[in-house]
ROVO-137212 format. One line per field, with one value per residue (C-alpha): residue in one letter; y, x, z. Coordinates in steps of 0.02 Angstrom, whole numbers, plus 50000, padded with zeros to 5 digits. Layout:
BEGIN
code: A, ... .
yy: Y, ... .
xx: X, ... .
zz: Z, ... .
% end
This chain:
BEGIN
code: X, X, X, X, X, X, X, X, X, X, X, X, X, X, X, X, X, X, X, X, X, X, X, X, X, X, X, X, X, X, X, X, X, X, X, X, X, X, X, X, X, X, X, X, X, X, X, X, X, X, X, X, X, X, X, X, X, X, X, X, X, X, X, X, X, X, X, X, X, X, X, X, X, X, X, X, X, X, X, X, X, X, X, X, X, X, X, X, X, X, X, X, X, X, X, X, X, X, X, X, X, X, X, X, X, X, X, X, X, X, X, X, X, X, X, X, X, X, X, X, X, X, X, X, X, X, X, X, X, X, X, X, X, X, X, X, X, X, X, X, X, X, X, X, X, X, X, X, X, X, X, X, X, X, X, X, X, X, X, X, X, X, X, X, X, X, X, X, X, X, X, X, X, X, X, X, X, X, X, X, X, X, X, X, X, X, X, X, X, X, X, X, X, X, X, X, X, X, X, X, X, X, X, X, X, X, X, X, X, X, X, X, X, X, X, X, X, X, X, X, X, X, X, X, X, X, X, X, X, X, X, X, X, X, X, X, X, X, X, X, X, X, X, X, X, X, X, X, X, X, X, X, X, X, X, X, X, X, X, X, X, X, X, X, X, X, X .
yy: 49832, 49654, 49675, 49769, 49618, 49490, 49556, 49567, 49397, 49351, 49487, 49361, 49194, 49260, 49315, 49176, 49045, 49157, 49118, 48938, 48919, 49039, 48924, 48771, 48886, 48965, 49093, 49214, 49367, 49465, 49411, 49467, 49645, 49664, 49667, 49830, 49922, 49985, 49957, 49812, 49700, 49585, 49520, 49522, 49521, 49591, 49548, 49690, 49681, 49835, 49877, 50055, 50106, 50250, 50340, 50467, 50445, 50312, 50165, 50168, 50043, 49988, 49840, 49848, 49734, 49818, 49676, 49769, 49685, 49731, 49714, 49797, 49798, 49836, 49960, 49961, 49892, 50018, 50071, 49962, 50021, 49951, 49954, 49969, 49949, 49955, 49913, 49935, 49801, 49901, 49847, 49999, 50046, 50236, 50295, 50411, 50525, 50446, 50298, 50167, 50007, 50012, 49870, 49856, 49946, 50113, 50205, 50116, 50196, 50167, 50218, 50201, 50218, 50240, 50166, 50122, 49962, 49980, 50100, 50310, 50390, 50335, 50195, 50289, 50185, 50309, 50304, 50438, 50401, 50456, 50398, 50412, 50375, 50311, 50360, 50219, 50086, 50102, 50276, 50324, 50224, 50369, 50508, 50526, 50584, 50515, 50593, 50631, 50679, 50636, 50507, 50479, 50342, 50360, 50242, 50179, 50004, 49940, 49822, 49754, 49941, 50038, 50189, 50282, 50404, 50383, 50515, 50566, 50717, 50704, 50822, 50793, 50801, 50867, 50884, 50990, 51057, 51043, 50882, 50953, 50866, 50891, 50775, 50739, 50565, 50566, 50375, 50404, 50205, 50131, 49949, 49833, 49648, 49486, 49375, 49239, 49362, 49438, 49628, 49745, 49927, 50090, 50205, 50334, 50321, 50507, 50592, 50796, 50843, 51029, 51054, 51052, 51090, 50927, 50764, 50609, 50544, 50349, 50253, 50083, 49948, 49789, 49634, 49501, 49337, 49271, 49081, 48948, 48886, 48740, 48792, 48970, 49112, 49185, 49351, 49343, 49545, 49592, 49757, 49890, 50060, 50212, 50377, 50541, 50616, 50603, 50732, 50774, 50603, 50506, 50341, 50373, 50285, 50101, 49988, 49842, 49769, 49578, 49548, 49381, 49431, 49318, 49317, 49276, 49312, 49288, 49116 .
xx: 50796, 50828, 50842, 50653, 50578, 50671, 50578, 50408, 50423, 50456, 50309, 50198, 50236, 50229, 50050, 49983, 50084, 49953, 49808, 49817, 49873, 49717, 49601, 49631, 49727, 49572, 49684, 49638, 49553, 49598, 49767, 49799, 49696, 49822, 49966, 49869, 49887, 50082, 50057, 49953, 50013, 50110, 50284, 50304, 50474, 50449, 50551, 50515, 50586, 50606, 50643, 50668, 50735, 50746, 50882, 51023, 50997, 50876, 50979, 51029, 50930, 50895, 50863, 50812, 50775, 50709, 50728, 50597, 50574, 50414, 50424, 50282, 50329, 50213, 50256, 50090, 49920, 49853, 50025, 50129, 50300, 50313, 50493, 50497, 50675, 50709, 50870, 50907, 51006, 51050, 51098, 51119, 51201, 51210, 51093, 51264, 51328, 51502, 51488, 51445, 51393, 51365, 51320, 51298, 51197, 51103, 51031, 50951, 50789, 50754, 50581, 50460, 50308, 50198, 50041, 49884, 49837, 49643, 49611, 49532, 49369, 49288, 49392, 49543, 49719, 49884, 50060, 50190, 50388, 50550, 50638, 50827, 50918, 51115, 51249, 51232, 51359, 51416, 51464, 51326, 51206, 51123, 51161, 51326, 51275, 51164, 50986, 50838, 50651, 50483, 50363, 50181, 50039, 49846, 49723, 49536, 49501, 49329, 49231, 49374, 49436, 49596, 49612, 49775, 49917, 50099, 50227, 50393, 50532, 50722, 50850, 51028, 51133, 51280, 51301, 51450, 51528, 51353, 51306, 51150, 50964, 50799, 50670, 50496, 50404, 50227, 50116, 49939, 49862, 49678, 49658, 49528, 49541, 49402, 49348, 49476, 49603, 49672, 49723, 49704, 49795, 49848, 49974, 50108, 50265, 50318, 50471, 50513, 50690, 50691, 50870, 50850, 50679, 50612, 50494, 50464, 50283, 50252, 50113, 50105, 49955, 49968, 49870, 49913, 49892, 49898, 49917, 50004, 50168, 50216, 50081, 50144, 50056, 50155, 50079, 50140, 50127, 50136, 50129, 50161, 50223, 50206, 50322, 50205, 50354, 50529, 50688, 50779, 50893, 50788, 50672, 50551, 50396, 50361, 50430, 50377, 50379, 50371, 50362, 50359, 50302, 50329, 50220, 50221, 50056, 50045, 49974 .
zz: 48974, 49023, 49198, 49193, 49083, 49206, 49344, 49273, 49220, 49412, 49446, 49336, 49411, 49591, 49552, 49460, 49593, 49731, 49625, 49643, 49804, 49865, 49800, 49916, 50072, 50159, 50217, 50348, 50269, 50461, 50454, 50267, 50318, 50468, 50338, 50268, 50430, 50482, 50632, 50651, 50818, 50706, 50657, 50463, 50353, 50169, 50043, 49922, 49737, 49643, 49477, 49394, 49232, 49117, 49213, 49136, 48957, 48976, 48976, 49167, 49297, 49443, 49553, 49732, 49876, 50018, 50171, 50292, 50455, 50550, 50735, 50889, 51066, 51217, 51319, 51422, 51425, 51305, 51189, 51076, 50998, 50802, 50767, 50555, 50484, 50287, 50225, 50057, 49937, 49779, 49594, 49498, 49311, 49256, 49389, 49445, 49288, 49277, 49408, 49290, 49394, 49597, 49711, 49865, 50045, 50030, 50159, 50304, 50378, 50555, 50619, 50812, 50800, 50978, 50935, 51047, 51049, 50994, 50890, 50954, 50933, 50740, 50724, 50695, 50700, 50714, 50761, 50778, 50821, 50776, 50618, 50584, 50436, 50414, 50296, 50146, 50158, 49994, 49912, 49781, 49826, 49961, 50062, 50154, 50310, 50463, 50471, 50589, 50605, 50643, 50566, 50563, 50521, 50530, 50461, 50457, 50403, 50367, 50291, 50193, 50153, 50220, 50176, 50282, 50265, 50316, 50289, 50364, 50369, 50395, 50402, 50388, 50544, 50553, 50384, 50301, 50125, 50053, 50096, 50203, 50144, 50189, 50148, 50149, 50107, 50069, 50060, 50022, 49997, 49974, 49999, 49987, 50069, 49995, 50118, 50013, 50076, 49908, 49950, 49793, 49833, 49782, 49848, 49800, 49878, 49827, 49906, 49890, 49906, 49953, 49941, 49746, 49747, 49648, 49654, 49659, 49617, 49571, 49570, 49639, 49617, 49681, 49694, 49856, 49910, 50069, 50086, 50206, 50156, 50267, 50386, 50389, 50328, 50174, 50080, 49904, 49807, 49639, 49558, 49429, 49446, 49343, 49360, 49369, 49395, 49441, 49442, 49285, 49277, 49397, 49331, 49207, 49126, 49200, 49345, 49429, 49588, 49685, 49878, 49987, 50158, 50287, 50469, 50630, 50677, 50914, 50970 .
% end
């Protein structure tokens, strides 16, 4: 219960730290709707902070820092290739009947998205790429085996709105003694962007496992800032998170969330 309080209170400053800084930044409103769009053209590095709880008997937790470096490549004059990495920093107590407390590296998801570099007929921005998946680095903290499959982003952004899609499948490869998964993620998000470059959103992050047949449904909204730290453009989130629905041991009720974004928008 700590650990969940903890975080909000983190949540809290973050947000109101934005606030102030907004007022006198005059941050980039393009810059900060870029950061809405997957594939935008642009180096960023999130520092996501999660927190679930209301695991097992609904005392287990769990802390997560996703470190999720953002890099495009061109590979033309009209296509980009947006590398997106997520590597997972876990903190976990009785999320694993009879593991008690785990630490440590989950899963790491590796996924290339070919993208063109303006976007199709109607405005439409998409990218579609492989995505792979590694054993997690530490047992119980994610699958054991190395996976595979196919990703996908599309997108429409205007007058301050995003509205997009991004999902993915992977399989397990190689997988033996019943260690096979298949697995589907699903991200639905609306966003809307002010001209003082606060992002408001919406999204579901929702996963269905169907090996055993179950989901995984929250609900994120988040407010951002984006100001200049040093000079730099920083985006500061903050958010909530509410579980529609979750597997028979998984989180349940509230969560929260906290990310420092860091760009490196081209010259």
């Amino acid at each position: 219960m700590s650990a969940r309080w903890g975080l909000i209170t983190v949540v809290s400053g973050v947000l109101a730290a934005a606030s102030v800084s907004a007022q006198s930044s005059g941050a980039d409103s393009d810059l900060a709707k870029q950061l809405s769009n997957p594939v935008a053209n642009l180096i960023s590095v999130p520092l996501q902070f999660n927190t679930n709880t209301g695991y097992l008997d609904g005392e287990g937790y769990q802390n997560l820092l996703n470190v999720q470096p953002v890099i495009p490549f061109a590979i033309s004059e009209d296509w980009n290739v947006i590398s997106r990495t997520i590597v997972p920093f876990i903190d976990q107590d009785g999320v694993v009947p009879g593991a008690g407390h785990q630490q440590g590296i989950g899963s790491i998801t590796q996924s290339f998205f070919f993208s063109p570099k303006a976007p199709t007929v109607g405005g439409l921005i998409w990218g579609v790429g492989p995505v792979i998946t590694t054993p997690a680095l530490q047992e119980g903290l994610g699958a054991d085996e190395w996976g595979a499959g196919a990703t996908v982003v599309g997108l429409k952004q205007s007058h301050g709105w995003t509205i997009g899609f991004l999902g993915n499948h992977v399989w397990s490869v190689g997988a033996e003694n019943g260690q096979e998964f298949s697995q589907s993620f699903l991200q639905p998000f609306i966003s809307y962007t002010t001209p003082k470059a606060t992002t408001f959103g919406i999204n579901t992050e929702s996963t269905y496992n169907w090996i055993s047949e179950e989901w995984s449904v929250p609900i994120n909204l988040t407010v951002a800032q984006l100001v200049k730290v040093g000079g730099r453009p920083v985006s500061f989130t903050a958010g909530i998170r509410y579980w529609v629905d979750s597997p028979q041991y998984g989180p349940q009720d509230w969560g929260a969330r906290a990310v420092v974004t860091y760009l490196f928008p081209k010259a």
